[in-house]
C-alpha positions in Angstrom: -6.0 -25.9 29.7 -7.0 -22.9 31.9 -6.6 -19.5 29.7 -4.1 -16.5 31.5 -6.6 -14.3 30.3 -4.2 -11.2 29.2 -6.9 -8.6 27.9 -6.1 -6.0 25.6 -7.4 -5.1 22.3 -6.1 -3.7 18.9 -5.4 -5.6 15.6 -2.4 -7.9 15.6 -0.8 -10.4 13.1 -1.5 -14.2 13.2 1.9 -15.1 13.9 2.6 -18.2 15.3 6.5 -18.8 15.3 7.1 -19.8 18.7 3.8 -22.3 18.5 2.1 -19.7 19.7 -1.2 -17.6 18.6 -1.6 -14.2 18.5 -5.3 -12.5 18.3 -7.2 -11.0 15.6 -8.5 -7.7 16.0 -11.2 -8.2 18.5 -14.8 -7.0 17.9 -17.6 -6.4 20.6 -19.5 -9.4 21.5 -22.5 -8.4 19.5 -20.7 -8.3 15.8 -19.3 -11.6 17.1 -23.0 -12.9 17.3 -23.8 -11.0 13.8 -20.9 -12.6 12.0 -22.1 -16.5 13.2 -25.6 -15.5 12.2 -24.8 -14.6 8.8 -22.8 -17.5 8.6 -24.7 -20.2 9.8 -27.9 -21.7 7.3 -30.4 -21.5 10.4 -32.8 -23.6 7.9 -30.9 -25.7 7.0 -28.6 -26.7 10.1 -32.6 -26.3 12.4 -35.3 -29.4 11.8 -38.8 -29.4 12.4 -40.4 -32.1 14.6 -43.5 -33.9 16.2 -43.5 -34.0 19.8 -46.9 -34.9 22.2 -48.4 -31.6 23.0 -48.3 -32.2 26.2 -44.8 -32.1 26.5 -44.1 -29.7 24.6 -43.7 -26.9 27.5 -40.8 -24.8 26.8 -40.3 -25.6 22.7 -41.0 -23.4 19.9 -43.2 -24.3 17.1 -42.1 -24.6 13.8 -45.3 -23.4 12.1 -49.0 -22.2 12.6 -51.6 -24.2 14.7 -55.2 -24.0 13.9 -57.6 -25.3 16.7 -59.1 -29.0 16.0 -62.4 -28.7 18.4 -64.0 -25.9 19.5 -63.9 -25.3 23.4 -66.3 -25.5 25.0 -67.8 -28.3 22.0 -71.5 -27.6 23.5 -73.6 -24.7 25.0 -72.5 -25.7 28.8 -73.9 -24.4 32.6 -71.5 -21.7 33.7 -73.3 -22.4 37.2 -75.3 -24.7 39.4 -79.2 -23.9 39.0 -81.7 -25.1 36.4 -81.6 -24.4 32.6 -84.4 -22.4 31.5 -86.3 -20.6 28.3 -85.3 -17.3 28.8 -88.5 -15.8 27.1 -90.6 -17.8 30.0 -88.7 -15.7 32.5 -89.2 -12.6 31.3 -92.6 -11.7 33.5 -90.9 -12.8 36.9 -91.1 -9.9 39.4 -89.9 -9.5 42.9 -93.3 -10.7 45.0 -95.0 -11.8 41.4 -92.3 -14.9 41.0 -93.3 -17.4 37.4 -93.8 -20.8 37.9 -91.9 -23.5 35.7 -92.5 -27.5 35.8 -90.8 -30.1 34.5 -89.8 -30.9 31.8 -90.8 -28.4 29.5 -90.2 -25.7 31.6 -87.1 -26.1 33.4 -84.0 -28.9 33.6 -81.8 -29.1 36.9 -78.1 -28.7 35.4 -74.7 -28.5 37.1 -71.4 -26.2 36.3 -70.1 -27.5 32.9 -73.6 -29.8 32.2 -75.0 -29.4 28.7 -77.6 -27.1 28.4 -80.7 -29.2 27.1 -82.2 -28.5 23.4 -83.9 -25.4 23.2 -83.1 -23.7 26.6 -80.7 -20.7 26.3 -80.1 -19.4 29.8 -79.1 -20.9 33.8 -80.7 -19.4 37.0 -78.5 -19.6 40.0 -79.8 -22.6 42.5 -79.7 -19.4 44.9 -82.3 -17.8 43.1 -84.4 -20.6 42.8 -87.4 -21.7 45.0 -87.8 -25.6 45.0 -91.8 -25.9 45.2 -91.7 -29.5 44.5 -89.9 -32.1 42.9 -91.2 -30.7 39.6 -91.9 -27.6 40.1 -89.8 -24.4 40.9 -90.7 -20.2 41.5 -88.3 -17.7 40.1 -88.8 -13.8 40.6 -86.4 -12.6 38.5 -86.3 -13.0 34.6 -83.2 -14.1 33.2 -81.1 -12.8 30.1 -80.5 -15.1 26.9 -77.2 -16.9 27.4 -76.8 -15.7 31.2 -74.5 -18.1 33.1 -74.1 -20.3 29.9 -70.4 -20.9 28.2 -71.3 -21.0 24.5 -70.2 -22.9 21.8 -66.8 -22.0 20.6 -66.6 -19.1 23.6 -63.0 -19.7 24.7 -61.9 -21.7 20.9 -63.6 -22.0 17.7 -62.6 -25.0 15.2 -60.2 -24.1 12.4 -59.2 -20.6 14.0 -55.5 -20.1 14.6 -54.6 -20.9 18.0 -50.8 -20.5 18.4 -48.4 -18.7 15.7 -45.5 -20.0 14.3 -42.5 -19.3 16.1 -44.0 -19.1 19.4 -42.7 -20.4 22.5 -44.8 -22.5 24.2 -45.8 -22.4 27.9 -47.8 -24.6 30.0 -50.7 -22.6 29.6 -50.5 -23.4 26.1 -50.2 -26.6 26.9 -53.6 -26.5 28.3 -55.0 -24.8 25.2 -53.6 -27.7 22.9 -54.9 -30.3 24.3 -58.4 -28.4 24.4 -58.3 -27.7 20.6 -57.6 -31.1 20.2 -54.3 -30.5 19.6 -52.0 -34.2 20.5 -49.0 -33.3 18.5 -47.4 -30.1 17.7 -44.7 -28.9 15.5 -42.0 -28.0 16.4 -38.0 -26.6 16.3 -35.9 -29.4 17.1 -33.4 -28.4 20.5 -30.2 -27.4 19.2 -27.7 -30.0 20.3 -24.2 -29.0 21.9 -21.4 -30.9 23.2 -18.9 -29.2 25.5 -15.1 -30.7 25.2 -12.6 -29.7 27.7 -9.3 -29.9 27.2 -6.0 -29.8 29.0 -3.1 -32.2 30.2 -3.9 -31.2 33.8 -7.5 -30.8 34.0 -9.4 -33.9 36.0 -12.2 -35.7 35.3 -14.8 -34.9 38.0 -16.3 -38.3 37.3 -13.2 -39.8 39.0 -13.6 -37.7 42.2 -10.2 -36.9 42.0 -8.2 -34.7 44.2 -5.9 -32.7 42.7 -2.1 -32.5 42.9 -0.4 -29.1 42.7 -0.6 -28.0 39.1 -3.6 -30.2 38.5 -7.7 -28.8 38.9 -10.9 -30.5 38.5 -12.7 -30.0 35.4 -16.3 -28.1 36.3 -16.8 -26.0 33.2 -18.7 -28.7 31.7 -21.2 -28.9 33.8 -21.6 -25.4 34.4 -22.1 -24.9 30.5 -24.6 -28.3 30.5 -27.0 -26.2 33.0 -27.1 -22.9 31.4 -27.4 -24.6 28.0 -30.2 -26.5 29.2 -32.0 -23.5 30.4 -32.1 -22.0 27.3 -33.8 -25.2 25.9 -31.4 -26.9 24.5 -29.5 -30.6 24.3 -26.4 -30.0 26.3 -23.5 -33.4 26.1 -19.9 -33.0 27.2 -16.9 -35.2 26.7 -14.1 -36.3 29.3 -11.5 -34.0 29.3 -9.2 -34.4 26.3 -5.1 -34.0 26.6 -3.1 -31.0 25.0 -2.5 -32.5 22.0 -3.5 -30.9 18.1 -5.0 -34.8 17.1 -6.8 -35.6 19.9 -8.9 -32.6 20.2 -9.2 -32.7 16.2 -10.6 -36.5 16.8 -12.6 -35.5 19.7 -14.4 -32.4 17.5 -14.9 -35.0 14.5 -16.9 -37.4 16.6 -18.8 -34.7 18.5 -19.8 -33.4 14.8 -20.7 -37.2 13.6 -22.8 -37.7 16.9 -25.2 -34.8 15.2 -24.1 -31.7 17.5 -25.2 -28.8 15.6 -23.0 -26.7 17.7 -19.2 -27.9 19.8 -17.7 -26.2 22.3 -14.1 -26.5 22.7 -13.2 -25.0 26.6 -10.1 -23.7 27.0 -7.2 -23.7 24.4 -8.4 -20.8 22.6 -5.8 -18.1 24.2 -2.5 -17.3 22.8 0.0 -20.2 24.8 1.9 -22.7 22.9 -0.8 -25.3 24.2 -3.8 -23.6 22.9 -5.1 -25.7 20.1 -8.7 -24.5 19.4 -8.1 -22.0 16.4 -5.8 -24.4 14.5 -8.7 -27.3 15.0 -11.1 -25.0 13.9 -9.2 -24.0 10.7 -9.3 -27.9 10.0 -12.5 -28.2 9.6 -13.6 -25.1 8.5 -13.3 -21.1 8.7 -12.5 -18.7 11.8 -15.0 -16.1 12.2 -13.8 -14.5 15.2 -10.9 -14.8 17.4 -10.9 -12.3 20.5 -14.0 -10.5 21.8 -13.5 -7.2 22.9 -14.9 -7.6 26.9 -13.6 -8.7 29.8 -13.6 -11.0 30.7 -13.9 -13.3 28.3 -11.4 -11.8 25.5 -10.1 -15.5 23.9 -13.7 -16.7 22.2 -13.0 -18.1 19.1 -15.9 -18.8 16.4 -16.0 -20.9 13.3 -18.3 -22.7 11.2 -17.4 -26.2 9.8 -17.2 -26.5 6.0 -17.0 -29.3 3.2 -13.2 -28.8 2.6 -12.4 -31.7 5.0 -14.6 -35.0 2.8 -16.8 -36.3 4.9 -17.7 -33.7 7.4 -20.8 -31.8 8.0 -20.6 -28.1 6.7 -22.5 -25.5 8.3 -22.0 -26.6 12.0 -20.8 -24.0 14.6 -17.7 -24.7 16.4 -17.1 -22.2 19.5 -13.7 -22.0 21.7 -14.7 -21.0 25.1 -12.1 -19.5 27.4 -10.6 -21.6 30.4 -11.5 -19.5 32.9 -15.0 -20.2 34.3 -15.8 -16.3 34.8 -14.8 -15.7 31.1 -16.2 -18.8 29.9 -20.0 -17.9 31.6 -19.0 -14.3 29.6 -18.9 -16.3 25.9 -21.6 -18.7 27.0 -24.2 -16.1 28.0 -23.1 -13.0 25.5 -22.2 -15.1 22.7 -23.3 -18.3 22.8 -26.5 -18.0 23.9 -28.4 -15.3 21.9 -27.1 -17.8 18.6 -28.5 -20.9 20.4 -31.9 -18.9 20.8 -31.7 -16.9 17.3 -31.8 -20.8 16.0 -34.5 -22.1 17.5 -36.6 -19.0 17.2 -36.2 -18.6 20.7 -36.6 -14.7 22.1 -34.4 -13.8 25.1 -36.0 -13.7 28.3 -33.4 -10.3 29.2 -32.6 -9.4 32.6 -34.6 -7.0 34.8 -32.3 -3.9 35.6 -32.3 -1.6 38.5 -30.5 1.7 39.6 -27.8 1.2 42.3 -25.3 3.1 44.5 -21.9 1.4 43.5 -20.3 1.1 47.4 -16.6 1.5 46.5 -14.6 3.4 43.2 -14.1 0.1 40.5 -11.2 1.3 38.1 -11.0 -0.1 34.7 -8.6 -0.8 31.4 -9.7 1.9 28.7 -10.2 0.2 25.6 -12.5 -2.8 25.9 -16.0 -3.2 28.0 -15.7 -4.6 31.2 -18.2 -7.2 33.2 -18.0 -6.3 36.8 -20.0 -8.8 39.4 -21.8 -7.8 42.1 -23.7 -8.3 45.7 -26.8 -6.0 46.1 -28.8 -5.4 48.9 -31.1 -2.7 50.2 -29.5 0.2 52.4 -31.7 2.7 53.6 -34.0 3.5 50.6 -32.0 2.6 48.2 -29.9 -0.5 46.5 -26.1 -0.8 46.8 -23.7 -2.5 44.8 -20.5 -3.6 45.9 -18.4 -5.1 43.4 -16.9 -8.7 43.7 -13.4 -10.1 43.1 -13.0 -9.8 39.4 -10.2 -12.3 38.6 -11.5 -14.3 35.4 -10.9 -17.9 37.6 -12.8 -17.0 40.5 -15.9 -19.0 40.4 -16.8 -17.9 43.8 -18.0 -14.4 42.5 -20.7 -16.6 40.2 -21.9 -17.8 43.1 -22.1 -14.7 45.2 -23.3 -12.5 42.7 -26.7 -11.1 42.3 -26.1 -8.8 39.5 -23.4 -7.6 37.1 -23.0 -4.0 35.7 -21.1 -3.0 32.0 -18.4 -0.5 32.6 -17.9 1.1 29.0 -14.8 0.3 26.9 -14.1 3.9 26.7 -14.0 4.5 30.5 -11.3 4.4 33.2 -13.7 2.6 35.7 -16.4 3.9 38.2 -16.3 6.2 41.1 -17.6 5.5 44.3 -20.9 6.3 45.2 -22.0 6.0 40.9 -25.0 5.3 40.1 -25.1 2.3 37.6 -27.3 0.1 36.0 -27.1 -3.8 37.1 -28.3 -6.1 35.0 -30.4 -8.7 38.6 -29.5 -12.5 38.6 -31.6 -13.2 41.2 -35.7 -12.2 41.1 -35.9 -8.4 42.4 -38.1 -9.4 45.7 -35.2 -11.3 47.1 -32.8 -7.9 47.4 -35.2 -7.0 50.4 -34.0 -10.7 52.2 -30.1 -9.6 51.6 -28.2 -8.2 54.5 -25.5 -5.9 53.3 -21.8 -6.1 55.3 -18.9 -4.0 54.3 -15.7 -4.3 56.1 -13.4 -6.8 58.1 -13.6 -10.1 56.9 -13.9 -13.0 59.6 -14.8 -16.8 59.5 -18.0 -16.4 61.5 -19.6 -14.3 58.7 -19.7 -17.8 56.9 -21.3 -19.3 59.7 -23.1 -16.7 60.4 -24.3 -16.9 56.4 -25.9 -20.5 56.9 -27.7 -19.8 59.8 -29.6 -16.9 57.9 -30.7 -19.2 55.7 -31.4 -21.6 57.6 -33.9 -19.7 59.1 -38.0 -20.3 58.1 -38.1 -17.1 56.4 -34.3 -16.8 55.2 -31.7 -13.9 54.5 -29.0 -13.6 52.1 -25.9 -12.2 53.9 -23.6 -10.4 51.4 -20.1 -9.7 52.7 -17.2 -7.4 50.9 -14.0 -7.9 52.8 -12.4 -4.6 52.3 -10.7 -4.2 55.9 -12.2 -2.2 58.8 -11.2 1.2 57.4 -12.9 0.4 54.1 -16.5 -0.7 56.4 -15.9 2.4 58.2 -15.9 4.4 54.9 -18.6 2.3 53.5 -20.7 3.4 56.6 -20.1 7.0 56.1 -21.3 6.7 52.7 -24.3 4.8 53.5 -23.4 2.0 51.0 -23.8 -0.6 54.0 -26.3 -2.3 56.6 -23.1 -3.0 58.9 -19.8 -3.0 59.1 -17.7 -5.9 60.7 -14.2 -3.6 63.0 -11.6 -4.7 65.0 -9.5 -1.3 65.1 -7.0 -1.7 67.8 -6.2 2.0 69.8 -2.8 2.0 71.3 -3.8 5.2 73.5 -7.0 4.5 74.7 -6.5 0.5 74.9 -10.3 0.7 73.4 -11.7 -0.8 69.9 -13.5 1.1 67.4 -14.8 3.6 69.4 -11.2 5.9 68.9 -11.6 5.4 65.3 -14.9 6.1 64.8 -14.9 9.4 67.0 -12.0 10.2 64.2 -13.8 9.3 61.1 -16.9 9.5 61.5 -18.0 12.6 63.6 -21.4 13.1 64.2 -22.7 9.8 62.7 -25.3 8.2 65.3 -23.7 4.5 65.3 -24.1 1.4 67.3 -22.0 -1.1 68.2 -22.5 -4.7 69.2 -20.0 -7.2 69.6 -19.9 -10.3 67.6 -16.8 -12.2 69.6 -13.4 -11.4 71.3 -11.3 -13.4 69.1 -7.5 -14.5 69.2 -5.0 -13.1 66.5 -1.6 -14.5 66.0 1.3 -15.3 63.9 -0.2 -18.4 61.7 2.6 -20.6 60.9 3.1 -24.0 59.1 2.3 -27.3 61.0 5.0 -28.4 63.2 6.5 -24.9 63.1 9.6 -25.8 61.5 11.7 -22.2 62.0 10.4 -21.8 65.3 8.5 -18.7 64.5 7.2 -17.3 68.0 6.5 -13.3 67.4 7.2 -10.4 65.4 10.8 -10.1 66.3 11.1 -13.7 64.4 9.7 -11.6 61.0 13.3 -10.0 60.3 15.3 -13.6 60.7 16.7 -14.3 57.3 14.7 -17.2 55.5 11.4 -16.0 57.3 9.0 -15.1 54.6 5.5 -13.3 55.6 2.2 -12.2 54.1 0.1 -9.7 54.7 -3.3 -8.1 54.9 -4.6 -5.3 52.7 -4.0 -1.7 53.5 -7.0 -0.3 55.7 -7.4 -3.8 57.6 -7.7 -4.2 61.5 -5.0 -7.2 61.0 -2.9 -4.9 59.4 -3.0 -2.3 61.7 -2.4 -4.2 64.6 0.6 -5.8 62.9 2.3 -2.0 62.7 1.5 -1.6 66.4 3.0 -4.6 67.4 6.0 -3.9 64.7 5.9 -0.2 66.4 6.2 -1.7 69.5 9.2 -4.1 68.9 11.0 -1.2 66.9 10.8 -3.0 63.8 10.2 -1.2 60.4 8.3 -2.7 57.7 11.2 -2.7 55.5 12.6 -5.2 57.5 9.6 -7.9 56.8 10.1 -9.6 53.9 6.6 -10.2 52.6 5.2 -7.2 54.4 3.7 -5.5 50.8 2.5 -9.2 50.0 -1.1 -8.4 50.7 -4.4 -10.7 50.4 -8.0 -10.0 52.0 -8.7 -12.4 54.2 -7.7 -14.7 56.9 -8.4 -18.1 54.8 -6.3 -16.2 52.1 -3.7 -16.0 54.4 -3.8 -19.5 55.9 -3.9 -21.3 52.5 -0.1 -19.0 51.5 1.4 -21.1 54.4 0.1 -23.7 54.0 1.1 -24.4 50.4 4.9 -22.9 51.1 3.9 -19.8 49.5 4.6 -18.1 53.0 6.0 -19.1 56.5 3.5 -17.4 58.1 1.0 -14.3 58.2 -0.7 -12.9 61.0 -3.9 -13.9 61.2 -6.9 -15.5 63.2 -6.4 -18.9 65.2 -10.3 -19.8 63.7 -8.5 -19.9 60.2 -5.3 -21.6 61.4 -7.5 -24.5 62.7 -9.7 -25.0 59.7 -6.4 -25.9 57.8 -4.8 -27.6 60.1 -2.0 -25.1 60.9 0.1 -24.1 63.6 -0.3 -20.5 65.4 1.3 -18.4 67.6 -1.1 -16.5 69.7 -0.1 -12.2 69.8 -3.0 -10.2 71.0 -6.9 -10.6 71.7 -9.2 -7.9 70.1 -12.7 -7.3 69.8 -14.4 -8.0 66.8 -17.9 -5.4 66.7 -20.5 -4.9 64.4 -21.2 -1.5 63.7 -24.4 0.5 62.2 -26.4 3.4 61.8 -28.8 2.7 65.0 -31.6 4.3 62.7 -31.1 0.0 61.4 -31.5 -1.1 64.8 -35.5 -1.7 63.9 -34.9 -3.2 60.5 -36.4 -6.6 60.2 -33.0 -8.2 59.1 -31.2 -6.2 62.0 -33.3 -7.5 64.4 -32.9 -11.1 62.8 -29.4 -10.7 63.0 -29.4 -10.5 66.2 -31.8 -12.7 67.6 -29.1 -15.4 65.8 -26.3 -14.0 67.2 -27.7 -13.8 70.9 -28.4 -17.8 70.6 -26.7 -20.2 73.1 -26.8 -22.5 70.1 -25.1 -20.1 67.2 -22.8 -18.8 70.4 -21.6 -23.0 70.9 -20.8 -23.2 66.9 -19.2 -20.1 67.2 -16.7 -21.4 70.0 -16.1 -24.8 68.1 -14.6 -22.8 65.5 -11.4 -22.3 67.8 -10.0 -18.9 69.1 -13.4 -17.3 69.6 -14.7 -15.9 72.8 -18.2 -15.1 73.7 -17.8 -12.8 76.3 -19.9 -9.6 75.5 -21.5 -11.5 71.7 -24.7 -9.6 71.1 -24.0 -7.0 73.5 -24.4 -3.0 72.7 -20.7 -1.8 73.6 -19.9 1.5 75.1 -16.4 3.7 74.6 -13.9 2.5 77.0 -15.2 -1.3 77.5 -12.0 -2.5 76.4 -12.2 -6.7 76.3 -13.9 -6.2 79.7 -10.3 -7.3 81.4 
């Protein structure tokens, strides 16, 4: 079952009245890797094994290899040309050439020919003057061995060609089968089975669609990829129910199938329907239960004994949180250096850069923290900005390119810190990533996939942190652009107002991406009849909200303002969420009647809406960025008849002034 991931640290009693389980003291991520090490019998629990050499890319070899054959095997042209005595060259002279005849004097040999007995050195066909079919002029002497690959130059026979221990690549490859080499030696993959659990998690193999309070297991197959990159033999199970003997019988058969190591996902928290440490104490010992980072707190350890007759001792048994964030935490802190420490593998490590951090990222004292980011390249310099850190968001996987480590001794990061981020993604590709900061709106996503759809594609990054938060992310130079739709009551103008008051002095341009249609969205059929804000202080009417700092938001107060209605009167008003699908998906599951939002996201899920105002959604950005390669790819998209048409088939979008540079006082052009 999914994991509620409650971090904290400190020693505790096992104590499980109330069926429930209660951590031990948890210990950084690296003692947890120390303790299995020192409990595991690598020699014992790792084979050795022939493979063919030449697919042996990737393995490790299990001992020394000594070179069968010498390569080259004979003295071999390096070049076209003839092969020649060197001592009868010696006399040749520019204008006083020596004459050589066949065959005594000269041979005609190609690149990688056998040089014939007794000659020790090639002259160039370029150098060479053809007299007749016999008989050639040279007029310059050549060296001993010149342009010849001698015997043994690259491999000699017997000499040590790979170490033990070594992991081979395909150049090796190449070198094995040279030497001679057919078979190789070698670690055998460790082999892992994934098992996860939980009366309400789906088998994808059923292509299910789930029912409130059900989800489709992925876990599995995100812990079969990432196990296979690190070489090994990754399996998984159907998901198995909340039940103590049918996990304990799905561990026993993953152990009698030969896994060296089983995975038990999810179950390994404290709820009354977490089973993994009791299965684990059934077939062996606990070595760890909690890891002090987050997240990915509820990692359990153990190591199988012979206590229980007839099971295999000395195999690892790992419980892996729920959540896929903190799972992909115990998989690639945890799990993997053990899986590489067995097979002799060294870690590959992640390159690291220096980075701006674009907004302040607080933090729990008390335990390390894994914070996931998108970076791109502002000015001369990268720029983090973190991503949603809930531990079941898979989404901030996906759109990360790096993480940073905030310290367990720190209260979080300010804004504008320099950190260290750990890349996901190869360095080069941060210069393809366009960096946008602020109001969040469906035709960044569509706006996404035509980047890359592009012949030479770009990455666009978005953190959705309301117009006021681009506007601040502008002034500190932590982004390319900002998406704004700030509403001015006085002036009847967008943006322009608000950035006169915040950012003075700044040399900005603006360019519009669409006027688009806001309104009250509202459940299909409109059961309470919910026309306009006036309808937000009926009783029974529940609403949700946008962050603080958010163009919706603001233009919620002004309408509110407007109608003489306080925000005390909403109920829902502090019920806040960051963007306009966010908003969509509370009504439509009951968990709101409505929320003000965009008609683009009421369509996509089928809801009703009630239309309130039209506002202009802008782009803003340093015009210094106006010549930047991705700027000016931006808007060559943007300005396309084609991207425009997608754009309106989206619903409640109009393309009015889209590309255009706006000027103070434009208004919607009305």
């Amino acid at each position: 079952m999914p994991d509620q991931n409650h971090d904290q640290s400190g020693e505790q009693s096992i104590n499980q009245s109330g069926g429930r389980n209660v951590y031990l003291a948890t210990i950084p991520p690296q003692q947890a890797v120390a303790r299995a090490k020192a409990a595991l019998d690598r020699a014992a629990l790792i084979s050795q094994e022939l493979i063919p050499a030449h697919e042996a890319c990737g393995r490790v070899t299990s001992g020394p290899i000594f070179a069968r054959c010498s390569s080259p095997t004979f003295h071999a042209a390096a070049m076209d040309g003839i092969a020649v005595r060197s001592g009868d060259t010696f006399a040749a002279r520019e204008g006083s050439p020596v004459t050589l005849s066949r065959p005594m004097g000269f041979a005609p040999v190609n690149t990688g020919h056998s040089l014939p007995n007794g000659m020790d050195a090639v002259v160039m066909i370029e150098h060479v003057e053809q007299v007749d079919d016999d008989t050639v002029r040279i007029e310059a002497p050549a060296f001993p061995w010149q342009h010849v690959r001698r015997i043994g130059e690259d491999i000699v026979a017997t000499e040590l060609l790979l170490p033990q221990n070594h992991t081979l690549s395909a150049y090796d490859v190449g070198a094995l089968l040279a030497a001679g080499i057919f078979e190789v030696p070698v670690w055998e993959r460790v082999r892992l089975t994934f098992i996860p659990t939980g009366d309400e998690v789906l088998n994808f193999l059923d292509h299910p669609t789930p029912l409130p309070g059900q989800v489709i297991e992925s876990n599995s197959q995100v812990f079969r990829a990432i196990a296979s990159s690190w070489g090994a033999q990754a399996a998984w199970t159907a998901p198995v129910p909340d039940r103590p003997e049918a996990l304990q019988a799905a561990v026993a058969k993953a152990l009698e199938d030969g896994a060296h190591v089983v995975v038990v996902g999810a179950g390994s928290s404290a709820g009354s329907k977490d089973f993994t440490r009791s299965t684990f104490e059934a077939f062996g010992d606990v070595l760890v239960h909690g890891i002090s980072v987050m997240p990915g707190k509820p990692t359990v350890l153990g190591i199988t004994t012979d206590k229980v007759e007839g099971r295999l001792g000395g195999r690892l048994l790992v419980g892996a949180p729920g959540y896929p964030v903190s799972a992909v935490v115990c998989l690639e802190d945890v799990l993997e250096p053990i899986v590489r420490w067995l097979t002799r593998q060294q870690s590959p490590g992640r390159q690291t850069i220096r980075a701006r951090l674009a907004r302040k990222t607080p933090s729990r004292p008390g335990m390390e923290e894994i914070v996931r980011l998108a970076v791109g390249k502002v000015g001369g310099s990268f720029v983090a900005a973190p991503l949603a850190r809930g531990a079941g968001l898979i989404t901030s996987l996906t759109r990360a390119q790096a993480i940073t480590r905030i310290p367990a001794q720190s209260e979080g990061l300010e804004q504008d810190a320099e950190i260290e981020a750990e890349l996901l993604v190869p360095l080069a590709g941060l210069s393809k990533v366009l960096v946008h900061i602020g109001s969040h709106d469906n035709i960044l996503d569509l706006l996404a996939n035509e980047l890359m759809g592009l012949s030479e594609p770009l990455r666009l990054v978005s953190s959705h942190v309301g117009s006021m938060g681009g506007l601040t992310a502008l002034k500190n130079g932590s982004a390319l652009f900002a998406g704004c739709h700030l509403f001015d009551p006085e002036t009847k103008d967008f943006n322009f107002p608000f950035l006169q008051k915040h950012l003075p002095g700044l040399d900005l341009t603006v360019i519009n991406l669409a006027i688009r249609h806001q309104g009250l969205i509202v459940q299909k059929g409109n059961p309470k009849q919910i026309k306009g804000v006036a309808d937000l202080t009926r009783p029974g009417v529940s609403f949700i909200n946008r962050q603080r700092g958010a163009g919706t938001r603001i233009l919620l107060d002004h309408h509110l303002a407007v109608a003489g209605i306080a925000p005390a009167q909403v109920r829902g008003y502090d019920r806040e969420e960051f963007t306009h699908m966010a908003v969509a998906v509370n009504v439509l599951t009951g968990a709101a009647d409505c929320g003000l939002g965009i008609f683009a996201a009421a369509k996509a899920l089928d809801l009703d809406f009630a239309p309130l105002a039209h506002e202009r959604y802008d782009l803003v950005l340093p015009t210094a960025y106006l010549t930047d390669p991705r700027i000016l790819t931006l808007r060559a998209v943007i300005e396309t008849k084609q991207f425009q048409e997608r754009m309106k088939a989206l619903g409640g979008y109009e393309t009015t002034f889209t590309g255009q540079i706006m000027k103070p006082g434009m208004g919607l052009g009305e």
